[in-house]
N, C-alpha and C positions, 0 to 999 in steps of 0.2 A: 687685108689692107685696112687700115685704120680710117673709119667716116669721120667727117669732122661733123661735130654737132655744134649747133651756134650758142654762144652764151646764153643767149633767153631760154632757149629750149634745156641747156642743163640748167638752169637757176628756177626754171618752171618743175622741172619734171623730178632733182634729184634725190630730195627728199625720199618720195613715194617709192622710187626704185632703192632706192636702200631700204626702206621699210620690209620692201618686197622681196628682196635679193635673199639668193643664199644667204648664206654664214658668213659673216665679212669675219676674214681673221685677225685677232684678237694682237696687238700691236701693245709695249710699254708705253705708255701714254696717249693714248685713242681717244677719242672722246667719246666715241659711243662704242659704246658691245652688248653685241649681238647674244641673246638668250636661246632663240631660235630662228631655224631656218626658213625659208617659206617656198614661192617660186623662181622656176628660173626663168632666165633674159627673155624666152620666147613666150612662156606663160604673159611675162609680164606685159608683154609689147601688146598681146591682144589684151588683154585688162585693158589699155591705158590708149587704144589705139594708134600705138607705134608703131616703127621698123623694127624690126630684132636687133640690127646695127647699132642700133639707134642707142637703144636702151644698152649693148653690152659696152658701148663706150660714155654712157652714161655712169653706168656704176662702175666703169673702172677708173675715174677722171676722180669720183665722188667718194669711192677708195681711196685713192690718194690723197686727198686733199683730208681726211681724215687724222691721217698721219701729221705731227707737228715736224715742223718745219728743221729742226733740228737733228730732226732722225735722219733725212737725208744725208746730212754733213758728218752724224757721225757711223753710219754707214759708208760711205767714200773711205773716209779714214782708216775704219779695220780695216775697210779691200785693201788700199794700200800697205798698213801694215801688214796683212796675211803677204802678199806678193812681193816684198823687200824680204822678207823672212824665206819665203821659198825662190828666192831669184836661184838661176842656174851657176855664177859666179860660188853663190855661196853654200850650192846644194854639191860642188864637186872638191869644196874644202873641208878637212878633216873634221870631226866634230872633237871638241874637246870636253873632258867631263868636268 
């Protein structure tokens, strides 16, 4: 189940947990990338005197937001296109070459 952490608390903390975090994976237009690894969510929570919860919905809030804003939209998009392309209307019509 997903904790809610309160705006202060990721605006305080989020930095240092992605400092700390695994490998944040490497995304076309990220603004940061990651060289090396380091600890994980529960190493981290005792560094920093938090909950484990705390911290894994820290860095995955701080993940995302990583991501610009238009990857979202054009993620949506392929899904949609991969799914019109394999709809079953048109997966039981002949293919033509």
């Amino acid at each position: 189940m997903v904790k809610y952490v309160s705006p202060e608390l990721y605006e305080k903390y989020k930095q240092q947990v992605l400092e700390m975090s695994l490998a944040i994976q490497n995304y076309v237009g990220t603004k940061q990338v990651r060289e090396t690894s380091s600890l994980t969510d529960r190493e981290i929570a005792e560094r920093l005197g938090l909950d484990v919860a705390d911290v894994t919905e820290i860095r995955c809030m701080a993940e995302i937001d990583l991501l610009p804003a238009d990857t979202w939209l054009k993620s949506a998009n392929w899904k949609q296109a991969r799914t019109r392309r394999s709809s079953p209307k048109q997966a039981s019509q002949p293919r033509t070459k």
